[in-house]
C-alpha positions in Angstrom: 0.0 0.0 0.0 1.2 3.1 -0.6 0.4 7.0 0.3 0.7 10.2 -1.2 1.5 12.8 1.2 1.6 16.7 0.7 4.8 18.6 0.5 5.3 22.3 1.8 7.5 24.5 3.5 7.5 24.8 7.4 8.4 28.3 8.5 8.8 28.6 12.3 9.4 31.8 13.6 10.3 32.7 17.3 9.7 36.1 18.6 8.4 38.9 21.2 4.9 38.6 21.9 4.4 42.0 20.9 4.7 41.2 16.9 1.9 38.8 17.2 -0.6 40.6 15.8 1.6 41.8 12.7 2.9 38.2 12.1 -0.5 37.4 11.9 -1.4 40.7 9.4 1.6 39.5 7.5 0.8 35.7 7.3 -2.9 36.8 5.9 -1.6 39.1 3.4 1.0 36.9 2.0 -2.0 34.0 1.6 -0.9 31.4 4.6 -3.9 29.1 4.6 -3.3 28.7 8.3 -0.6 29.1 11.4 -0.2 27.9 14.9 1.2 30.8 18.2 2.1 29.1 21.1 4.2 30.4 24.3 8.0 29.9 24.0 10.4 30.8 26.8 14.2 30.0 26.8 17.7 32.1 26.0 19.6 33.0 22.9 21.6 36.2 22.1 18.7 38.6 23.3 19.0 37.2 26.6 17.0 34.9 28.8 13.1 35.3 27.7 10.5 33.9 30.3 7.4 35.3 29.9 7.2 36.5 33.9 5.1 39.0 33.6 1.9 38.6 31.4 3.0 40.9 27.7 6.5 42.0 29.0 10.1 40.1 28.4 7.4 37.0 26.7 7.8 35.1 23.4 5.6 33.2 21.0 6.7 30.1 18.4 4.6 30.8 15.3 4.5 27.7 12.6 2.9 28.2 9.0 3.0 25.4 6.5 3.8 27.4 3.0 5.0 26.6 -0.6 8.5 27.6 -1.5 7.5 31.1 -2.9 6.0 32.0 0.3 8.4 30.8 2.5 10.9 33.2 1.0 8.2 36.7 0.9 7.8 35.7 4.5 11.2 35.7 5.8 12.1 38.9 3.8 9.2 40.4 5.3 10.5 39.5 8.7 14.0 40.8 8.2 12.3 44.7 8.9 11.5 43.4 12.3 15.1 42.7 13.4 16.5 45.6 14.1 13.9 46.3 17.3 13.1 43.0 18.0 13.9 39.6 19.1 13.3 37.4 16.3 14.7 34.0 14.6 13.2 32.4 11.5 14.0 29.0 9.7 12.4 27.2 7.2 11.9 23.3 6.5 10.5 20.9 4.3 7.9 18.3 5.2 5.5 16.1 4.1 2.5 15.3 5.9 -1.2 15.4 6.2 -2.0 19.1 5.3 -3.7 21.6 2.8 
């Protein structure tokens, strides 16, 4: 038996909570048929982020499933974002069970 599985582009971008509602804008405009936020905490170069007080010093983890052309307008777009915020962005393909 065999199955045929969708391909796409996994973009996961970690961030200040404080973009969320742009990512979001952004994700819309460019067409993304759908994304998941959740809360992230951890450390990197901007420091140790643990979301201690509700809106302040907090992250999110967005993930959007995209094609290729996507993938790269979306992490162009976010590169305006970097100069005043904390914010990483890598893409990957997959295969899966998804639109």
């Amino acid at each position: 038996m065999s199955f045929s599985f969708n391909q796409g582009i996994l973009v996961t971008i970690i961030c200040e909570t404080v973009l969320q509602e742009r990512l979001v804008q952004l994700l819309k405009t460019l067409g993304a048929s759908g994304y998941t936020i959740i809360p992230a905490g951890g450390m990197g170069s901007q420091g140790k982020r643990m979301g201690d007080v509700a809106g302040y010093n907090t992250n999110i983890e967005v993930k959007t499933i995209v094609t290729p052309e996507v993938s790269d307008q979306l992490l162009e777009q976010l590169k305006q974002f970097q100069g005043n915020h904390a914010l990483i962005a890598f893409r990957q393909n997959v295969e899966g069970l998804f639109d």
